[in-house]
N, C-alpha and C positions, 0 to 999 in steps of 0.2 A: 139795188138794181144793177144788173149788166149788162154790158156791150161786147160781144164780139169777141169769141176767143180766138186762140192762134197757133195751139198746136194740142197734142194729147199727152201730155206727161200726165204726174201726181197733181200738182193742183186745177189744172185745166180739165180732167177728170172728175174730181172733187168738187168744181163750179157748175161742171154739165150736171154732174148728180144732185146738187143744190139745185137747179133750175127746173130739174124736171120734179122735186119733190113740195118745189112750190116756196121755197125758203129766196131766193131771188128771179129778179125777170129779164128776160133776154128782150130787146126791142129789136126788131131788124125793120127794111124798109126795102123794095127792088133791088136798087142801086146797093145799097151795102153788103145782102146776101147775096148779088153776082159777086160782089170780090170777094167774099170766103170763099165762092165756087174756084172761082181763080184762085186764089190761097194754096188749095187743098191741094192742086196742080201742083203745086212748087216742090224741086224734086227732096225738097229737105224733109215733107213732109209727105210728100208721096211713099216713100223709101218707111218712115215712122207707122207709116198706115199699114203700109205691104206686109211688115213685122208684125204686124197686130191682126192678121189675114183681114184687113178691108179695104173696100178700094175710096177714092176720095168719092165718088157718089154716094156709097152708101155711109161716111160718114156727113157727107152734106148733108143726107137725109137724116138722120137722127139729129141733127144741130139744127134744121129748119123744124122739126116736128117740137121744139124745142121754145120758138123763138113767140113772141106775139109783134103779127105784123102793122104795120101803122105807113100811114101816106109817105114816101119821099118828100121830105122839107122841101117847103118853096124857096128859102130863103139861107144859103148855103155862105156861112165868113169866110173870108180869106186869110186867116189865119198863119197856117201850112204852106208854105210856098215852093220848099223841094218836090212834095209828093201834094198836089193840090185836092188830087182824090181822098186824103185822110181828111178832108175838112168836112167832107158829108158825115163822117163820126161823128164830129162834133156836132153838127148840126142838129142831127138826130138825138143825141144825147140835149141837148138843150130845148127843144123840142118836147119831148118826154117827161124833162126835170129828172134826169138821171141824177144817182149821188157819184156812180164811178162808172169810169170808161176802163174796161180790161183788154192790155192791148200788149202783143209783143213790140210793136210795130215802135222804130226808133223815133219814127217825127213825132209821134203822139204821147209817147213817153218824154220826151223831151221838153214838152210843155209842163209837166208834171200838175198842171191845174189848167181848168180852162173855163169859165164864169164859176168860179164856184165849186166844181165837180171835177172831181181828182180824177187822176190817171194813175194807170197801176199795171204793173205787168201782172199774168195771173199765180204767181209766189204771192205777192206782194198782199194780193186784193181777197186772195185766201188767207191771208193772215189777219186783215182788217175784218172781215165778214164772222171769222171764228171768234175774235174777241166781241164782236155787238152780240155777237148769239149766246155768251156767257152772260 
């Protein structure tokens, strides 16, 4: 299962393409899918989209047509304490009973585990998914 990509290279490609072919599941929840909307803003990736002719909506849109939605957790840890918004990841992913959370994002990488369910940037979570699929 997946959480949450973060940018469009090779493997973050290769994770969208696994998620729409039904080989892993995207969870999202309000709150998390407003910060990919925010995400997509950011000019590092705005500039990566524009190169690709699309703009961050109409990549939001393929990434939400993507996702299966599910309630905002009631019950949100405090984990994360630089970025306190990275803790609804978690939240959600535990929630769910994710096995991984796929994330650029340094606070969340950082933890490298969190009850149980790994963290992985999406290199990393592409290479873990290819080996179970052998």
């Amino acid at each position: 299962m997946w959480l949450y990509p973060v940018c469009f290279g090779q493997a973050p490609n290769r994770l969208l393409k696994w998620a729409r072919d039904g080989v892993l599941e995207i969870f999202g929840c309000s709150v998390t899918t407003d910060e990919v909307r925010r995400v997509l803003n950011y000019e590092k990736f705005h500039r990566r989209l524009s190169d690709l002719g699309v703009s961050p909506d109409e990549a939001y849109a393929y990434f939400v047509n993507l996702i299966s939605f599910v309630p905002t957790p009631q019950i949100i840890p405090q984990v994360i304490h630089d970025d306190r918004f990275d803790n609804n990841f978690l939240a959600l992913a535990v929630a769910k009973k994710v096995h991984l959370i796929i994330s650029g994002d340094k606070h969340l990488l950082e933890l490298k585990a969190y009850k149980d369910i790994q963290i992985a940037t999406p290199s990393e979570a592409t290479a873990i998914i290819a080996k179970l699929m052998r």
